[in-house]
VOTI-290799 format. One record per residue: x, y, z of N, C-alpha, C, O, CB in turn; residue in three letters; residue number from 0. Coordinates in steps of 0.1 Angstrom, whole numbers, plus 5000, padded with zeros to 4 digits. Each point is the difference from the previous one (the first is absolute). Glycine has a CB too. Example, Ala and Ser with C-alpha at 12.3 -4.5 7.8 and 13.67 -1.06 7.14 Angstrom:
[[5132, 4943, 5078], [4991, 5012, 5000], [5009, 5012, 5000], [5010, 5000, 5007], [4971, 4988, 5005], ALA, 0]
[[5015, 5023, 4981], [5009, 5011, 5000], [4992, 5011, 5008], [5005, 5011, 5001], [5007, 4983, 4977], SER, 1]
//
This chain:
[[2840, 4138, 1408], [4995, 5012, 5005], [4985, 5002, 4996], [4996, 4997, 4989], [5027, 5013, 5011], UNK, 0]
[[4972, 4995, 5008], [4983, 5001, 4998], [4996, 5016, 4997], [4996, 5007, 5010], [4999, 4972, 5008], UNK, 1]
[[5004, 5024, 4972], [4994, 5015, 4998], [4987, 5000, 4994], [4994, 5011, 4997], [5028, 5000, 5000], UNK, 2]
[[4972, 4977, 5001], [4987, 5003, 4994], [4992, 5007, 5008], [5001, 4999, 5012], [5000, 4983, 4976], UNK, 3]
[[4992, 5024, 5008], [4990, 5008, 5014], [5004, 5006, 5009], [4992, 5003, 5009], [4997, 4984, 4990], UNK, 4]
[[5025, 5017, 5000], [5010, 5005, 5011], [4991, 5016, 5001], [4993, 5003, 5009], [5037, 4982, 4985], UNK, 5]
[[4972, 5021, 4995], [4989, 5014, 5003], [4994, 5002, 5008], [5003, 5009, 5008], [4994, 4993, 4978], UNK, 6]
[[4995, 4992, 5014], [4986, 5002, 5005], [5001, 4997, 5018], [4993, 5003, 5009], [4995, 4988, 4963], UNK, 7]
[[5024, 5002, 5027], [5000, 5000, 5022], [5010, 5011, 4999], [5005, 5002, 5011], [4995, 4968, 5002], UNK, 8]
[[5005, 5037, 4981], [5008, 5012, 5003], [4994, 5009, 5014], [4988, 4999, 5002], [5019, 5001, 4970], UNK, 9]
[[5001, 5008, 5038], [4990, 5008, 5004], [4993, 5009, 4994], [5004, 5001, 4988], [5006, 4995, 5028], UNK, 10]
[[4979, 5014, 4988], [4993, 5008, 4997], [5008, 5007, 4993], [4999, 5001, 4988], [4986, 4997, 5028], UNK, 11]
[[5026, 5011, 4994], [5002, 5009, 4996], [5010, 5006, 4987], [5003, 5010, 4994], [4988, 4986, 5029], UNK, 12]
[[5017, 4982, 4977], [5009, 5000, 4986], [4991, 5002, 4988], [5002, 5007, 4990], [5016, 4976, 5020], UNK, 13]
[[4970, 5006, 4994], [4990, 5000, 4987], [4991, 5017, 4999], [4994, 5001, 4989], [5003, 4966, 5016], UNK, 14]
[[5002, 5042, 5001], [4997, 5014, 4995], [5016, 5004, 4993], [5000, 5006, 4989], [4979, 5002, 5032], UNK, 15]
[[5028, 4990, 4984], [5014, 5004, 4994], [5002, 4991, 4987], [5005, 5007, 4991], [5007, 4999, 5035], UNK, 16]
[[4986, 4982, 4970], [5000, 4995, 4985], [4987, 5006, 4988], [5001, 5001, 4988], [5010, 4975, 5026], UNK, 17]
[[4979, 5026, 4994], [4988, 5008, 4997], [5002, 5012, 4997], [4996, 5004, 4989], [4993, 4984, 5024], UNK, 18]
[[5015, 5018, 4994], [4999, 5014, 4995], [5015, 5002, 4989], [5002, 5011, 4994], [4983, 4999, 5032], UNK, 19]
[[5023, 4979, 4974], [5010, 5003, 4988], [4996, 4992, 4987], [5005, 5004, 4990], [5016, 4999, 5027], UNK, 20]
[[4971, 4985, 4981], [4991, 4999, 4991], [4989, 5009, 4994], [4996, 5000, 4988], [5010, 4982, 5023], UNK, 21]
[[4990, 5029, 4999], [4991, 5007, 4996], [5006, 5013, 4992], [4994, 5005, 4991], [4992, 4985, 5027], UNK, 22]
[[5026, 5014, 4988], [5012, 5011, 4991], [5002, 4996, 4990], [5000, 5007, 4990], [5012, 5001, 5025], UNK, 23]
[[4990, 4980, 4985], [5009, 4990, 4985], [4990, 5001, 4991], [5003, 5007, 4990], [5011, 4971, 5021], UNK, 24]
[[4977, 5020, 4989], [4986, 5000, 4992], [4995, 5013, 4994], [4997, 5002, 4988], [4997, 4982, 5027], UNK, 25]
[[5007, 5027, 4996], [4999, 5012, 4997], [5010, 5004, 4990], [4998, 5009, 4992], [4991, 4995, 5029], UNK, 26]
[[5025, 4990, 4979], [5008, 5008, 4992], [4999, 4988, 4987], [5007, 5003, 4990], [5013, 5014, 5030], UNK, 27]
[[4976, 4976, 4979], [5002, 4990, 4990], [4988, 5005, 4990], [5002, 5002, 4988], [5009, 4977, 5029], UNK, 28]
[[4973, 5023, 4989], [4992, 5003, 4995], [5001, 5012, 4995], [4992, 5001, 4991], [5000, 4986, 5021], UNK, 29]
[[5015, 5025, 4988], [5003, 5014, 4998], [5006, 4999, 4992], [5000, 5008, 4990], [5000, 5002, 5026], UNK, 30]
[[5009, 4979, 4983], [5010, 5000, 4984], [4992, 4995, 4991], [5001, 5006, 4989], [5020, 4988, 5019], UNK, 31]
[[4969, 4997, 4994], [4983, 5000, 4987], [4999, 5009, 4998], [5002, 5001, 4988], [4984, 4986, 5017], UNK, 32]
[[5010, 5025, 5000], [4990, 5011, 4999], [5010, 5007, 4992], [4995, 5007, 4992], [4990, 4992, 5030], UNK, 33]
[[5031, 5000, 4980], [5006, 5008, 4991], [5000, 4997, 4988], [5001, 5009, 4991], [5007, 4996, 5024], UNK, 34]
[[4994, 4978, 4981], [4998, 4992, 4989], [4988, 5005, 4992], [5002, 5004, 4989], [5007, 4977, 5023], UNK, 35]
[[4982, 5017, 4994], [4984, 5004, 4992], [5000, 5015, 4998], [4993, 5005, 4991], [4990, 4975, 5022], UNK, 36]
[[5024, 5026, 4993], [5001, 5020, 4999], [5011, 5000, 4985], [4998, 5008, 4990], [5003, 5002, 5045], UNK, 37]
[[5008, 4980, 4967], [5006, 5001, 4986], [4994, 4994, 4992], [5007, 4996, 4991], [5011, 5006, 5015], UNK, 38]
[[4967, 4994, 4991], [4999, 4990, 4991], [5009, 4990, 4993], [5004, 4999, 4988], [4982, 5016, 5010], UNK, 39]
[[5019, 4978, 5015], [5006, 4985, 4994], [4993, 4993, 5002], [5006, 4990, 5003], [5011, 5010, 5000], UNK, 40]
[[4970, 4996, 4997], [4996, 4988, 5001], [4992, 4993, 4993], [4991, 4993, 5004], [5014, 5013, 5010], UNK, 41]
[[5001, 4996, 4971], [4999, 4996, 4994], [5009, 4997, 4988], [5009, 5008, 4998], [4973, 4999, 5015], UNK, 42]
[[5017, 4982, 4977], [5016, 4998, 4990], [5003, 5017, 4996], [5009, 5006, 5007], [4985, 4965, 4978], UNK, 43]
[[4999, 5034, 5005], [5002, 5014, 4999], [5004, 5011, 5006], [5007, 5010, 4997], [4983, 4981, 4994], UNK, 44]
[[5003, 5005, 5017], [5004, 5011, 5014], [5016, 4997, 5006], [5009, 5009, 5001], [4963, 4990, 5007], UNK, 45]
[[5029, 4990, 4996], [5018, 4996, 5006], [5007, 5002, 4987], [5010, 5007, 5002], [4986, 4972, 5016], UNK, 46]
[[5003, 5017, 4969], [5010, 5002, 4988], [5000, 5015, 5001], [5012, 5003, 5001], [4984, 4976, 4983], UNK, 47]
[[4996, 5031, 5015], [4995, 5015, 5002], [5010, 5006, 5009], [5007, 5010, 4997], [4968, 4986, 5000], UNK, 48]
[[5024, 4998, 5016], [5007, 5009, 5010], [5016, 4993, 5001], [5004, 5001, 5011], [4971, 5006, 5005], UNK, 49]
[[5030, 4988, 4978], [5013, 4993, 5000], [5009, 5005, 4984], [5012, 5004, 4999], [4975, 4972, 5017], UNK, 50]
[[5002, 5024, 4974], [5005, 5001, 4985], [4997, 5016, 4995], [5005, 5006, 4990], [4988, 4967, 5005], UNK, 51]
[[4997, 5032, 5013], [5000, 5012, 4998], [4987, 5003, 4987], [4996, 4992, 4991], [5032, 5007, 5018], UNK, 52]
[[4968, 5011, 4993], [4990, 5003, 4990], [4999, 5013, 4987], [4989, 5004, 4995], [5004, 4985, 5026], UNK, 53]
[[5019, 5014, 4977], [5003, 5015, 4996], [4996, 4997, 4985], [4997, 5011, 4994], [5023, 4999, 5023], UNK, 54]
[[4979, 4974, 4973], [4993, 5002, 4989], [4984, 5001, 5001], [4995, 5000, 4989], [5024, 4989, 5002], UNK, 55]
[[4974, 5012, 5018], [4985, 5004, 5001], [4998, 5012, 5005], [5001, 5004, 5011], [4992, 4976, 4991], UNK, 56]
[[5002, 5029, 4984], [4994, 5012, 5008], [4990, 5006, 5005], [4999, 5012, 5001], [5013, 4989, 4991], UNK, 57]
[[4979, 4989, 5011], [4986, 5002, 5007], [5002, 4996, 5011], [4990, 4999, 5008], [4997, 4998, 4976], UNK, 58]
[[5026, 5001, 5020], [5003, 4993, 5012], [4995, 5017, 5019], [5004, 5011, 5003], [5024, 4964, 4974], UNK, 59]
[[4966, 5018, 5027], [4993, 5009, 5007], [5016, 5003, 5010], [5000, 5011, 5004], [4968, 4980, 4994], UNK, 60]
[[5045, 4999, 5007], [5009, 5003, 5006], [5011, 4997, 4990], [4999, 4993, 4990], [4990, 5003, 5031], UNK, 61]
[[5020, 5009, 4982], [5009, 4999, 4992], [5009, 4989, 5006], [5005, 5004, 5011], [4992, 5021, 4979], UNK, 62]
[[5008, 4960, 5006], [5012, 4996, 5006], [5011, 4997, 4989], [4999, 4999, 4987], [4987, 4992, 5034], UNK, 63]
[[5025, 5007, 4989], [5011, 5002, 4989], [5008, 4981, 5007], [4999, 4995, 5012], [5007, 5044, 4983], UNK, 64]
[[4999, 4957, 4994], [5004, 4984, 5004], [5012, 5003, 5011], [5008, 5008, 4995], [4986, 4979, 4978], UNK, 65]
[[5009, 5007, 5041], [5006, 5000, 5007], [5012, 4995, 4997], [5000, 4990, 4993], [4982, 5011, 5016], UNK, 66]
[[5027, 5004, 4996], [5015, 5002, 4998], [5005, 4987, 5012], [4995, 4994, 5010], [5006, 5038, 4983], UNK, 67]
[[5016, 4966, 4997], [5002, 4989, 5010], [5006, 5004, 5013], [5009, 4991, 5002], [4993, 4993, 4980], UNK, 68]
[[4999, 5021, 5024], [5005, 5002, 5018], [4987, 5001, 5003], [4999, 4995, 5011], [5025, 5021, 4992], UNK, 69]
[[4964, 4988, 4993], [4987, 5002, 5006], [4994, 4987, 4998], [4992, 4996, 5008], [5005, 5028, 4989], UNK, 70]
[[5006, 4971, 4993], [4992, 4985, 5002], [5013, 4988, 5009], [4995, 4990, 5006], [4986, 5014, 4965], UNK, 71]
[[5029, 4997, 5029], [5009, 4995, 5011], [4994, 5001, 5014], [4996, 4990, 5007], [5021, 5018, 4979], UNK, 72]
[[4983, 5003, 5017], [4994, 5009, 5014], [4984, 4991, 5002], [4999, 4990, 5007], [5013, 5041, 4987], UNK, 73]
[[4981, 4972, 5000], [4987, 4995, 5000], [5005, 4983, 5004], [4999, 4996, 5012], [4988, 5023, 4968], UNK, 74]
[[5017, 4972, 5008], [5001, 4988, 5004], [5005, 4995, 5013], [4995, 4991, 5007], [5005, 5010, 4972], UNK, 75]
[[5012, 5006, 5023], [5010, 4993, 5010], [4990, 5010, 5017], [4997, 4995, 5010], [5038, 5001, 4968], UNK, 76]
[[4964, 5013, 5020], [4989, 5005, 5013], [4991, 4987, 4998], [5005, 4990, 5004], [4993, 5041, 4997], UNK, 77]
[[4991, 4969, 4992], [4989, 4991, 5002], [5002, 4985, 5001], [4991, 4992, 5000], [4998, 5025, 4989], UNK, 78]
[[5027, 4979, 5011], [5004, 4984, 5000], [4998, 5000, 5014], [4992, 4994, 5007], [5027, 5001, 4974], UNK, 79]
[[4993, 5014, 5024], [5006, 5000, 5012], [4989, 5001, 5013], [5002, 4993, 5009], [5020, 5017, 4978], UNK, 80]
[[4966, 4999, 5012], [4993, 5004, 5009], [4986, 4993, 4998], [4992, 4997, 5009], [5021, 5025, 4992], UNK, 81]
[[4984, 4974, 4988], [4992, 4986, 5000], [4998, 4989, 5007], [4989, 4996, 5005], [5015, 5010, 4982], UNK, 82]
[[5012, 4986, 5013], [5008, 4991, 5003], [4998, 5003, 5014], [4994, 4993, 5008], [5020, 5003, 4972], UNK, 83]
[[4991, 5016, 5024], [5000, 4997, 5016], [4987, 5002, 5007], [4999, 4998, 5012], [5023, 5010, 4987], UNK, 84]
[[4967, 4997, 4993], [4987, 4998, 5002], [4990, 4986, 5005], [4993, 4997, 5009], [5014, 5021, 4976], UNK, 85]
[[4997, 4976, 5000], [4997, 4988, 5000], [5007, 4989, 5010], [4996, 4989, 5003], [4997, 5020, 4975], UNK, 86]
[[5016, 4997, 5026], [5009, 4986, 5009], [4994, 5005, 5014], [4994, 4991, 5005], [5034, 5004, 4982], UNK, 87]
[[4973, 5016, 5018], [4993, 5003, 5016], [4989, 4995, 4997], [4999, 4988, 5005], [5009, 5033, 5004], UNK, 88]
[[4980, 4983, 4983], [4988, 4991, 4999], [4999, 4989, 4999], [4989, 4995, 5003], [5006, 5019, 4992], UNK, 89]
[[5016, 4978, 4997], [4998, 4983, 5003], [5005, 4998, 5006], [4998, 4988, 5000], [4999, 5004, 4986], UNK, 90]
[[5015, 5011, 5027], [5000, 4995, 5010], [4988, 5002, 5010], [5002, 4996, 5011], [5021, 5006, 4983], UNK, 91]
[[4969, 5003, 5004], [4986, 5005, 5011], [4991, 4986, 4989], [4997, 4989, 5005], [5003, 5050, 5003], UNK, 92]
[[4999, 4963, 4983], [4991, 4989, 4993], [5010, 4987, 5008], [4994, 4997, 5010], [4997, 5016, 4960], UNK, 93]
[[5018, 4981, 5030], [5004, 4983, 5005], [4996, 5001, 5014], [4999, 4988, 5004], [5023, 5004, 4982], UNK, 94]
[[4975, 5017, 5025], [4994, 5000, 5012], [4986, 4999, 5003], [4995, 4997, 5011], [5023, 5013, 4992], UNK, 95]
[[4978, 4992, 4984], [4984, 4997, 5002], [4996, 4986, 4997], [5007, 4991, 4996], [4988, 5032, 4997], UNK, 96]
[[4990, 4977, 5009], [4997, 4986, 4999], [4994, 4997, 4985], [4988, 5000, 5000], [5007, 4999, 5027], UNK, 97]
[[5009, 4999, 4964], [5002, 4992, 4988], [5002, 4987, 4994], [5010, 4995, 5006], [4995, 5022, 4996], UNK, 98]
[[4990, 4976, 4991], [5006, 4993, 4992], [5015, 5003, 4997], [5003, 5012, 5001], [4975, 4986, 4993], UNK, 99]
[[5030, 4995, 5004], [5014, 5003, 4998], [5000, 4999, 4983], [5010, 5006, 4996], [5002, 4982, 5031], UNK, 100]
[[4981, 5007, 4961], [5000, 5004, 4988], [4993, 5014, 5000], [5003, 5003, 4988], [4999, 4974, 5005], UNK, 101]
[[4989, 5035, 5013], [4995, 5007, 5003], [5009, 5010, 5002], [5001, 5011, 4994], [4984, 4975, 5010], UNK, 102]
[[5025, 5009, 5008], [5011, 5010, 5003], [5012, 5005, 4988], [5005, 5010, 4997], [4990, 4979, 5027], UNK, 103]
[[5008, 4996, 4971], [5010, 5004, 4989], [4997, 5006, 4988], [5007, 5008, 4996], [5004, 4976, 5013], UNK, 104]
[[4978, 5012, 4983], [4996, 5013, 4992], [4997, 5012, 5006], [5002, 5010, 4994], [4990, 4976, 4991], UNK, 105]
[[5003, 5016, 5026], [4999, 5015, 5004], [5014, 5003, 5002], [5002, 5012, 4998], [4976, 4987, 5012], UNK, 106]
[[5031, 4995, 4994], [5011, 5009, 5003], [5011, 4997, 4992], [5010, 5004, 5005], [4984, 4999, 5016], UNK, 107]
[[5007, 4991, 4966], [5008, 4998, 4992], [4995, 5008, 4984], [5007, 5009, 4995], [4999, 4967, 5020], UNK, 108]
[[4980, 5018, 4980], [4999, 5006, 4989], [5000, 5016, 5003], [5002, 5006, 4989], [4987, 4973, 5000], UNK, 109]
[[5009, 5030, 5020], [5005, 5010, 4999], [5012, 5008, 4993], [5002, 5010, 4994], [4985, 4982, 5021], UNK, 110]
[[5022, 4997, 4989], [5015, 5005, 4997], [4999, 4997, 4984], [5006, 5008, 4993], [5010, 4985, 5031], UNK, 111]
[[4979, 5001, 4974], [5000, 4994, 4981], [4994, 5012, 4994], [5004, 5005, 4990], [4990, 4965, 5010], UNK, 112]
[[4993, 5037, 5009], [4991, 5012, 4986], [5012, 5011, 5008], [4997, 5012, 4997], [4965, 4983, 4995], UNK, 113]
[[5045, 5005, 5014], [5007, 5014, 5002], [5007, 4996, 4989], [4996, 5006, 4990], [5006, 5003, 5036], UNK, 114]
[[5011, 4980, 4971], [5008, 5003, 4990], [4990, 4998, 4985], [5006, 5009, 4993], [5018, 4983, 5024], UNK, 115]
[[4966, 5002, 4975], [4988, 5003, 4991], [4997, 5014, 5005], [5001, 5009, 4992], [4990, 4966, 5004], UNK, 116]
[[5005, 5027, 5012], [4998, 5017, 4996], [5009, 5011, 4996], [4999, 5007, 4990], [4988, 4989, 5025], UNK, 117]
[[5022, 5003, 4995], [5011, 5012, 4998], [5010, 4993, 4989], [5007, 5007, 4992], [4992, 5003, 5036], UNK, 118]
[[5002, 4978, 4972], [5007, 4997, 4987], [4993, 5003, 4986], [5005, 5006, 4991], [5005, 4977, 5024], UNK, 119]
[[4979, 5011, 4986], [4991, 5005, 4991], [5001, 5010, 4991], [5003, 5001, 4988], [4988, 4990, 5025], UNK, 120]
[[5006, 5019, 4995], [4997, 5016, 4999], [5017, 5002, 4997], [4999, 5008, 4991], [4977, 4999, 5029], UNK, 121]
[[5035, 4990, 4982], [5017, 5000, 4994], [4994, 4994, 4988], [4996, 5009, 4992], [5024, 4987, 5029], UNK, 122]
[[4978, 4995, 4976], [5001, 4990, 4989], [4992, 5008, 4987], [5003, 5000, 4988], [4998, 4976, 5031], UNK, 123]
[[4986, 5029, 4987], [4990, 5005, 4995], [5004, 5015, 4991], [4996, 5005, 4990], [4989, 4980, 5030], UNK, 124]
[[5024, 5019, 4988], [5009, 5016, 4996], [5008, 4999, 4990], [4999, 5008, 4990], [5004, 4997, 5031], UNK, 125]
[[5006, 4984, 4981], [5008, 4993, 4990], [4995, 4998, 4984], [5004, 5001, 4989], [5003, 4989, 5032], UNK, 126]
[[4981, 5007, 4987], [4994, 4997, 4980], [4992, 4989, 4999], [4995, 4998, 4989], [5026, 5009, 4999], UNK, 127]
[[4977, 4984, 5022], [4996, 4989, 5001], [4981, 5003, 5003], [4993, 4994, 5009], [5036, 4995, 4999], UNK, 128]
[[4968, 5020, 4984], [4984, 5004, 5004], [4992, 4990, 5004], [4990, 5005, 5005], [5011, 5012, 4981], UNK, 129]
[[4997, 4967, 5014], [4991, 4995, 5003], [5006, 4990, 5014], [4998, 4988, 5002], [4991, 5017, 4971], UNK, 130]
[[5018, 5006, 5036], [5000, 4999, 5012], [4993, 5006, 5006], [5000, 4999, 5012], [5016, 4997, 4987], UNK, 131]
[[4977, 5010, 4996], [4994, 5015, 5009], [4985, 4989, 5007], [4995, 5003, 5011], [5013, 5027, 4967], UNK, 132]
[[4988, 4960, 5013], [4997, 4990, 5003], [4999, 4992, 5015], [4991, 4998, 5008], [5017, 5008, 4970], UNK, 133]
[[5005, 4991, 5020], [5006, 4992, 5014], [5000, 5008, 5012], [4999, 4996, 5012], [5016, 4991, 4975], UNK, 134]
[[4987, 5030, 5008], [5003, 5008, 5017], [4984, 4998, 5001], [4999, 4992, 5009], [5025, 5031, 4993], UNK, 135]
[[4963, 4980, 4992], [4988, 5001, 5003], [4997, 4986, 5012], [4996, 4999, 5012], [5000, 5016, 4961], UNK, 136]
[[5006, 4974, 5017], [5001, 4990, 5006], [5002, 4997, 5014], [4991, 4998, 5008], [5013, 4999, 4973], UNK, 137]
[[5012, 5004, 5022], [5007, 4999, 5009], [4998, 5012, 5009], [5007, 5001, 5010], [5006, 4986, 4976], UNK, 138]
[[4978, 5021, 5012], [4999, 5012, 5009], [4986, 4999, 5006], [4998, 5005, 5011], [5017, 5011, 4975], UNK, 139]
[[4977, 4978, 5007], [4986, 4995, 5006], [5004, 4989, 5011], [4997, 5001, 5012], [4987, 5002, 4965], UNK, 140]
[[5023, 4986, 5018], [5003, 4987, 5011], [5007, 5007, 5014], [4999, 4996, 5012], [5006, 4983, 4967], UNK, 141]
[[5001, 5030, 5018], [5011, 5004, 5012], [4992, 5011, 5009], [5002, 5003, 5012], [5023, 4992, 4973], UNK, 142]
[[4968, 5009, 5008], [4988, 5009, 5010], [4987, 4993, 5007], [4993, 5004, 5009], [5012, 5015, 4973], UNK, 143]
[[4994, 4966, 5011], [4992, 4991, 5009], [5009, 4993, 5008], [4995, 4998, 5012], [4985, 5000, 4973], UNK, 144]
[[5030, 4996, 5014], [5007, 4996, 5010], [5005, 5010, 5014], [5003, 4995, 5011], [5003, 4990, 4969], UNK, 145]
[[4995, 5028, 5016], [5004, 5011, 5006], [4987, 5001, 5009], [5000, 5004, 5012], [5017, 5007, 4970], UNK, 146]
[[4972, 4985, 5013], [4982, 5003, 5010], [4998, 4989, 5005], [4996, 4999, 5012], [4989, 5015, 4974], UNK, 147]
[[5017, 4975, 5006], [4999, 4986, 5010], [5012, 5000, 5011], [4997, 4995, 5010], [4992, 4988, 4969], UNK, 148]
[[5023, 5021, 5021], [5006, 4997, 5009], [4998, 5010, 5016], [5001, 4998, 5012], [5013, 4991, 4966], UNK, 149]
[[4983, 5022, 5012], [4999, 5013, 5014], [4983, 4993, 5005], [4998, 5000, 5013], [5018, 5031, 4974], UNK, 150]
[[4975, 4965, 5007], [4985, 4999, 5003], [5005, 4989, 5012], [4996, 5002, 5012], [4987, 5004, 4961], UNK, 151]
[[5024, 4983, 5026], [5004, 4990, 5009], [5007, 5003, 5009], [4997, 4996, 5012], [5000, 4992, 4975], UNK, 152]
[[5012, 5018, 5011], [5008, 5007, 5015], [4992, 5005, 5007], [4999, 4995, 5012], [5019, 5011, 4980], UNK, 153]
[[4972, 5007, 5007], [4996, 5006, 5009], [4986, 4992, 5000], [4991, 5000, 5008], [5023, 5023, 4990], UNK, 154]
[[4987, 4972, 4993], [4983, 4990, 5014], [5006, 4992, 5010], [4997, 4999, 5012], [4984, 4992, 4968], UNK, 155]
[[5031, 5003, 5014], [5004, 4990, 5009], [5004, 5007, 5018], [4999, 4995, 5011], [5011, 4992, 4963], UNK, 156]
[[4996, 5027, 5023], [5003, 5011, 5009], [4984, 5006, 5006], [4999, 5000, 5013], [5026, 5007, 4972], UNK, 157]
[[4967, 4996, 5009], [4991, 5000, 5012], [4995, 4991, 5005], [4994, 5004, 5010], [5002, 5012, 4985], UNK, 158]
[[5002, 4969, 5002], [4993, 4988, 5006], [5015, 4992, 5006], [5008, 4994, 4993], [4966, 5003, 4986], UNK, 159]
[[5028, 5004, 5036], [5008, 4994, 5007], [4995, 4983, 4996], [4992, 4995, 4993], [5011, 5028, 5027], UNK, 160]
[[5008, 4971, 4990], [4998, 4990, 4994], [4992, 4994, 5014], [5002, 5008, 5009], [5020, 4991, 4969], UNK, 161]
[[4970, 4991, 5028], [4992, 4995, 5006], [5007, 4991, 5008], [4994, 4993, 5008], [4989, 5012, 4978], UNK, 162]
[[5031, 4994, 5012], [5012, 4988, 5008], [5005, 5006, 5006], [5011, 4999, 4994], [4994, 4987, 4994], UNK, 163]
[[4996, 5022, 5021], [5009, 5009, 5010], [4996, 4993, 5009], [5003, 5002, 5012], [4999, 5021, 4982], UNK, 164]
//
């Protein structure tokens, strides 16, 4: 079966229709940063802070208190589950474009690895294992550039038809 480059001869009107749901995906993916950096996680202190709680500092300008386990349950198993199905619609759109096929499979595999390093992490990191907080940083930078390299290639590939019709 031949899908390399399959995108890009799609018609017009499928490729505004993969386009404009790349461009929602992005919008809601990017908004969950903005909520990240609004909590100051982004940084080791900051993620141990909003997970472990802060109630021995009292200069602390917010008060947080260490998260309970049905709320860090909730947290993990939401952000497994809706991740995952994130990242799989978008790497099925990434194997239709025209790539390198080592290109395609880290874009659409190591994704799934910093979801479970992140959200596992951040479990692991709750637990007590503080120098995970580490790994979600890590694993949360790679999965937000694979998340831009893969949407940046879909929709170029979606507005530049392909020249073989």
């Amino acid at each position: 079966m031949i899908y390399n480059g399959l995108l890009s001869t799609f018609p017009k009107e499928i490729r505004l229709f993969i386009g404009a749901f790349v461009i929602i995906l992005s919008i809601g993916f990017f908004t969950g940063l903005l909520f990240i950096k609004e909590t100051e996680s982004t940084t080791p202190a900051g993620i141990e802070e909003n997970y472990l709680g802060n109630e021995e500092d009292e200069e602390a300008t917010v008060m947080k208190f260490k998260k309970g386990d049905r709320e860090m349950l909730t947290i993990v198993h939401t952000h497994i589950l809706s991740m995952s199905m994130i990242f799989f619609l978008l790497g099925g759109l990434v194997w239709l474009t025209h790539l390198p096929k080592k290109w395609k499979l880290f874009l659409t595999i190591e994704p799934f690895l910093s979801v479970i390093l992140t959200f596992g992490g951040i479990y692991l990191m709750w637990k007590g294992i503080s120098w995970f907080k580490y790994v979600v940083i890590f694993s949360g930078i790679l999965m937000t550039f694979t998340f831009t390299c893969s949407a940046a290639v879909v929709l170029w590939q979606c507005a530049r038809p392909s020249q073989k019709r």
